[in-house]
C-alpha positions in Angstrom: 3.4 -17.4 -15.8 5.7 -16.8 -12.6 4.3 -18.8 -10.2 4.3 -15.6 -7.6 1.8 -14.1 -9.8 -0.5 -17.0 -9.1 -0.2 -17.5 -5.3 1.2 -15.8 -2.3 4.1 -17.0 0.2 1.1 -18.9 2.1 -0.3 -20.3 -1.4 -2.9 -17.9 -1.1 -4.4 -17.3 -4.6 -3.3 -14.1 -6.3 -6.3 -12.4 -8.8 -3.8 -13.9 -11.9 -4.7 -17.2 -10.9 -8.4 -16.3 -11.3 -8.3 -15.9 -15.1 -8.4 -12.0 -14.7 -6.8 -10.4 -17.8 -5.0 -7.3 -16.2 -3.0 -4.6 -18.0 0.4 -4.1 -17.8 3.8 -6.5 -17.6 4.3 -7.7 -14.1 7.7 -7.6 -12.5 9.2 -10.8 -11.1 7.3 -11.2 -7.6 4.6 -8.8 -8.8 5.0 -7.1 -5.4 6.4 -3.7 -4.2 9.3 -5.6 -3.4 10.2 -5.8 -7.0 11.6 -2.2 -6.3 15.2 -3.1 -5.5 16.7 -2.9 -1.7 12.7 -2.3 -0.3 11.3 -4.1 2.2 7.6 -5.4 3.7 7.6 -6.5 8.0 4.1 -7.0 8.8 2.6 -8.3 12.7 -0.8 -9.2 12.3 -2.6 -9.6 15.8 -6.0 -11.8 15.5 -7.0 -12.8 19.3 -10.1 -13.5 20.6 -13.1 -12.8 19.5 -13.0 -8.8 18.7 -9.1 -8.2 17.9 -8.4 -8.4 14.4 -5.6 -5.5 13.7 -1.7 -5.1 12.5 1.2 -2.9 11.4 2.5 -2.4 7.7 6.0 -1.8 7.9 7.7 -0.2 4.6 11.6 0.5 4.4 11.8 2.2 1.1 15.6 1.4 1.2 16.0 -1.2 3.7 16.5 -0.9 7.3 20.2 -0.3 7.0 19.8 2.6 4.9 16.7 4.2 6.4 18.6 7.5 7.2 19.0 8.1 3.8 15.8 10.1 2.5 14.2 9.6 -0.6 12.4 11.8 -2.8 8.0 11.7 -2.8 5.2 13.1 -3.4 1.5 13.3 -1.8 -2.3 13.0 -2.8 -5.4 13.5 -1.2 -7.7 12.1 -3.5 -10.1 12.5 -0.1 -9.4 13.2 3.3 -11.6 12.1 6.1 -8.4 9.8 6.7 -5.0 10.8 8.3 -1.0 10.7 7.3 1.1 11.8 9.5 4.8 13.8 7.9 2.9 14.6 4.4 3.5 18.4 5.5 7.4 17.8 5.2 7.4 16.3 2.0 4.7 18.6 0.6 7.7 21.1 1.8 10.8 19.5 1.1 10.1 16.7 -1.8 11.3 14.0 0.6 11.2 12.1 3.8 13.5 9.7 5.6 12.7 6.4 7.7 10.1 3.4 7.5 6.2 4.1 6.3 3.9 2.7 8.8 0.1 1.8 7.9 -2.6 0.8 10.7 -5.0 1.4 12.3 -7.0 4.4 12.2 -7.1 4.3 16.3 -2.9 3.4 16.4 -1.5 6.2 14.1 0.4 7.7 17.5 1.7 4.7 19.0 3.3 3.1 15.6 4.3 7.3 15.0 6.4 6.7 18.4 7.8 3.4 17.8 9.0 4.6 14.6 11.0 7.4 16.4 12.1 4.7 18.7 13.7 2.4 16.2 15.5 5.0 14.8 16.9 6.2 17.9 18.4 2.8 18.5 19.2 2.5 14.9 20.1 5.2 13.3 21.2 7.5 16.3 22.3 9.9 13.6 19.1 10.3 11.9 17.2 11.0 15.6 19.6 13.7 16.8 17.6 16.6 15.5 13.9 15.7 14.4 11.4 12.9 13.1 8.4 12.9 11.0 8.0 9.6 10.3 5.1 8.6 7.7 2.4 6.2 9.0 -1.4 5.9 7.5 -4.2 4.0 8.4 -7.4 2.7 7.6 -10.4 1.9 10.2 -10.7 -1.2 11.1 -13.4 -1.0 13.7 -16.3 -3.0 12.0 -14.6 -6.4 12.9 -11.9 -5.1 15.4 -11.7 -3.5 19.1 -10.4 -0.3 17.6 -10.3 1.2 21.2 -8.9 -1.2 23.2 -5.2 0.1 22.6 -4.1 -3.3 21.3 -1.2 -2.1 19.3 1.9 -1.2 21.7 5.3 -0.3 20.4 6.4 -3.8 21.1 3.8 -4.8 18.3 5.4 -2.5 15.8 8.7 -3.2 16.9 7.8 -6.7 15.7 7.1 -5.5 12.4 9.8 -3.5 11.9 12.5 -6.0 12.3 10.5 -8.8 10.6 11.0 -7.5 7.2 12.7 -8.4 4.3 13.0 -8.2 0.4 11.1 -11.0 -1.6 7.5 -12.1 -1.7 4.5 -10.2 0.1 2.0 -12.1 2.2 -1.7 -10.5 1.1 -5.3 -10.2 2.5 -5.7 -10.3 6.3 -2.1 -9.2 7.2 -0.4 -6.7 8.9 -2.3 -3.5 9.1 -4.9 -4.8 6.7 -6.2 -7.4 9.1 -9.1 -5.8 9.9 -10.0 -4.2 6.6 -13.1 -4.8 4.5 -13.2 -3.7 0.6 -16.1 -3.4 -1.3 -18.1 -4.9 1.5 -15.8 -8.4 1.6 -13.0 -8.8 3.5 -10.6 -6.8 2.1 -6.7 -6.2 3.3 -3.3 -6.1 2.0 -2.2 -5.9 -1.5 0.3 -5.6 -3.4 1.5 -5.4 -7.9 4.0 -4.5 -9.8 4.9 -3.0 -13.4 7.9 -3.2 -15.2 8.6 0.4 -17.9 10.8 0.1 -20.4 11.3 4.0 -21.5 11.5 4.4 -25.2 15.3 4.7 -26.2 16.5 4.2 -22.1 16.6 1.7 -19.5 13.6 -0.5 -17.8 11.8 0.8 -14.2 10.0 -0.6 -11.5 6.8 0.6 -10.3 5.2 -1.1 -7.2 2.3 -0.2 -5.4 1.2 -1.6 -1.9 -2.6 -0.4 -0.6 -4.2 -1.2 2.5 -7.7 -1.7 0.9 -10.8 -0.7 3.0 -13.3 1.2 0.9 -16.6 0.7 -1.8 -19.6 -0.2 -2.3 -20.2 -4.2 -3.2 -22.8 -3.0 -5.9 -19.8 -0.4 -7.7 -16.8 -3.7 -7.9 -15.6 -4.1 -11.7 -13.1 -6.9 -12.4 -11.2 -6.2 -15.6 -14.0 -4.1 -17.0 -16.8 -6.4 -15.8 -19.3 -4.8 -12.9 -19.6 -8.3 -11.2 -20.6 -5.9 -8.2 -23.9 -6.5 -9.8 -23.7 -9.7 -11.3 -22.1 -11.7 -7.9 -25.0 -13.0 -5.6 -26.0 -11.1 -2.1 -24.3 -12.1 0.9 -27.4 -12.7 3.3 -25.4 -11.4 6.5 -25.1 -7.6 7.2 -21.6 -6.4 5.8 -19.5 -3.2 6.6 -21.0 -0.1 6.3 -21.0 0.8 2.4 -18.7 3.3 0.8 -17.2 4.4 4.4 -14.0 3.2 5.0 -10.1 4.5 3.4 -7.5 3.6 1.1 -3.6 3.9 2.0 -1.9 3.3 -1.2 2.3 3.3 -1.3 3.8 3.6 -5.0 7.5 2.9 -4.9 10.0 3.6 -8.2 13.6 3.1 -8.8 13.0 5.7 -11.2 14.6 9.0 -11.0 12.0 11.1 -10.6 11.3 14.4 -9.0 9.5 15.6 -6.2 6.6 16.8 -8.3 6.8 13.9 -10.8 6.2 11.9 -7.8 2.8 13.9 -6.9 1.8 13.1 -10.3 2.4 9.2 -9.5 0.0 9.6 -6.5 -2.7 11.3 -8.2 -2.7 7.9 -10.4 -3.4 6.1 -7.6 -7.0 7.2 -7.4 -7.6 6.1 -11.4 -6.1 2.5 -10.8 -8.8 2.5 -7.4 -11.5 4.3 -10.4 -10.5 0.8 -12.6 -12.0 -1.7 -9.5 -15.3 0.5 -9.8 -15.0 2.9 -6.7 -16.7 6.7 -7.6 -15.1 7.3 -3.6 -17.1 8.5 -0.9 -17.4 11.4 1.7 -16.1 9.6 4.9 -13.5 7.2 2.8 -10.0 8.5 3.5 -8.1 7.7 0.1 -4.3 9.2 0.8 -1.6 8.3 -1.8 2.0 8.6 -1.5 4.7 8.2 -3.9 8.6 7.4 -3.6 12.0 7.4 -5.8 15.0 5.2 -4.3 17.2 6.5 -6.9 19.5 9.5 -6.2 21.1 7.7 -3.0 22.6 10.1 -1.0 21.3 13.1 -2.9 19.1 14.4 0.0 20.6 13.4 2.8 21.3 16.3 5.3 24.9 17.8 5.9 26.4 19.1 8.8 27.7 22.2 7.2 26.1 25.2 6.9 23.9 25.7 4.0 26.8 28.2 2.6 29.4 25.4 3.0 27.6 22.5 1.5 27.7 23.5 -2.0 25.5 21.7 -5.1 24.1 18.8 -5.6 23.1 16.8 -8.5 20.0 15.0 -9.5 19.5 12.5 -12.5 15.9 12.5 -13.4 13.5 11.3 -16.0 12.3 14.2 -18.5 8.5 14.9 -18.4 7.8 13.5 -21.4 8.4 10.4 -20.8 6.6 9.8 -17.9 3.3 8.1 -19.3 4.4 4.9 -19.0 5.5 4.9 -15.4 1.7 7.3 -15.0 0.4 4.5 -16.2 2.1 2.2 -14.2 0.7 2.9 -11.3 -3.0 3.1 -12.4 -2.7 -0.4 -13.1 -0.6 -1.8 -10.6 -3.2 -0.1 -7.9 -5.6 -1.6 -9.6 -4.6 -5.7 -9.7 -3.1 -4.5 -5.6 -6.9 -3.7 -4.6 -7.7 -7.2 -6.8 -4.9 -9.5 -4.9 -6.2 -8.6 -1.5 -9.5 -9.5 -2.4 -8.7 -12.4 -3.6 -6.2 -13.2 -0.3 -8.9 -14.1 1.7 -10.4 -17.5 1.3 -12.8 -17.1 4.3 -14.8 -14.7 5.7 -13.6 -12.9 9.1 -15.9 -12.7 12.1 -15.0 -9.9 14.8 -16.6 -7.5 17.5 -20.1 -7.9 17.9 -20.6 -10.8 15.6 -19.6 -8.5 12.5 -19.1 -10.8 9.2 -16.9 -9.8 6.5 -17.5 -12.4 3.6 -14.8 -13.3 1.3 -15.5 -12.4 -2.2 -16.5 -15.8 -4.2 -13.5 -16.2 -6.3 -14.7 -19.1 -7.8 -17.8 -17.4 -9.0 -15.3 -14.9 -10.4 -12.9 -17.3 -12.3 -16.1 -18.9 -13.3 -17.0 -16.1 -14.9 -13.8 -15.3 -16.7 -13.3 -19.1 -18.2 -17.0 -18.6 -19.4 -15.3 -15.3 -21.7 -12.6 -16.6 -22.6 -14.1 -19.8 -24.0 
């Protein structure tokens, strides 16, 4: 097996490396960066003894090209959470520029470094309007959430510090702060490679900030070890409260509403780690093509001048696969930050958030298998 299945940049262990049999052919890095040209910049701010936050910086073409839009499409599979720009793309099928994901507290200062960047980056792409994207999670169990921590030099610093290649996991970026299924939860990230029937192979990669369930609901590969895993004796994050962000990327050609139906899969791949969701979780799900370069980026003509435009997309019927896809790659995302985080996190007020006890859980899969 690719060794970046198994472990992250920091030799982290990956949920591959636990035994976990998960569905689904993994691209090379097993990362949304398996989607050509996209790119992860993370800053991760752990001071003290109460701050314990980040940014999640996603260029879905790189930073060079981030004036070019790409097509997407938006779920709420439940909203007591907040994305900012989801009104465009409900309207146009598309949005331009970097995805930020956060803090719940920092949506509006990472909203105006994002304008910021592309000021001084893209000139051409600030001239008129900005909606940038940027989600969050709340991180306030273990973090300062309002001592205004994040400034705009902080996501500066994550959005010149990424690049292509492998993806840090767990207590990174904005999922420093983040507890999932009542362990320290975070950043993750999977891939899936499609080969259409009769066509050519796709990428589909999923990201999710992971803050959300119940300890007693988590099922690994089918197995509710929610149940089966001893009690942490400490008091953990409040259960069931808490949000998802979850990013699928696709070089796949796909249209606007295709790409809705990609983000309403999002919630089945959380439904496979044994979430049923809750009231005040914020689970928010959006979906992106980088094919079609070019295709929707705006013209200086008028709308009578600018004549047609040309899409190439995937028919209908063949979109199972990718569907598919991105059930399971959310699934084994949710799985790789859990498994990120070796130790527990302490933060504000003396709040704990164990790490899940991944050697009770390969345990328990080299007991199966044998």
């Amino acid at each position: 097996m690719n060794q970046s299945h198994l472990a992250t940049p920091a030799g982290k262990p990956r949920a591959r490396a636990l035994g976990i049999p998960l569905e689904g052919d993994p691209g090379p890095l097993n990362a949304i960066t398996d989607v050509p040209g996209l790119q992860v910049g993370y800053a991760t701010l752990i001071r003290g003894d109460d701050v314990r936050t980040g940014v999640t910086i996603i260029h879905p073409r790189g930073p060079q090209a981030s004036a070019d839009p790409v097509a997407a499409g938006f779920h709420s599979h439940n909203g007591n959470g907040e994305m900012t720009g989801v009104s465009w793309i409900r309207e146009s099928g598309t949005f331009a520029g970097p995805v930020g994901i956060t803090s719940t507290h920092a949506v509006g200062v990472v909203h105006a470094a994002i304008i910021a960047w592309a000021a001084r980056h893209h000139p051409e792409m600030a001239e008129g309007w900005l909606l940038p994207v940027v989600g969050e999670t709340w991180d306030g169990y273990l973090h300062d959430a309002n001592g205004q921590h994040i400034t705009e030099a902080v996501v500066r610093d994550a959005l010149d510090a990424s690049a292509g290649g492998a993806v840090e996991e767990g207590s990174v970026g904005g999922g420093t702060g983040m507890s999932c299924y009542q362990y320290k939860g975070g950043s993750g990230t999977a891939s899936r490679r499609v080969a259409l029937v009769a066509g050519p192979s796709f990428t589909v990669g999923v990201f999710v900030q992971a803050n959300f369930g119940r300890r007693r609901e988590l099922s690994v590969a089918g197995v509710p070890l929610g149940r089966i895993l001893p009690d942490d004796p400490r008091p953990a994050a409040t259960a069931g409260a808490g949000s998802a962000i979850a990013v699928v990327a696709t070089d796949a050609p796909l249209l606007p509403g295709q790409l809705e139906a990609m983000a309403r899969r999002v919630p089945m791949g959380l439904a496979r780690t044994g979430t049923t969701g809750s009231h005040f979780s914020g689970d928010l799900c959006l979906a992106f093509s980088t094919a079609n370069p070019g295709a929707f980026r705006p013209g200086r003509r008028a709308a009578a001048e600018a004549g047609l435009r040309h899409l190439s997309f995937i028919p209908w019927e063949a979109m199972d696969p990718l569907l598919a896809a991105a059930a399971y790659a959310t699934e084994e995302a949710v799985l790789n930050a859990l498994v990120a985080n070796s130790e527990a996190m302490q933060g504000r007020d003396g709040h704990v958030s164990p790490a899940l006890p991944r050697e009770l859980v390969a345990a328990h899969f080299a007991r199966r298998d044998r």
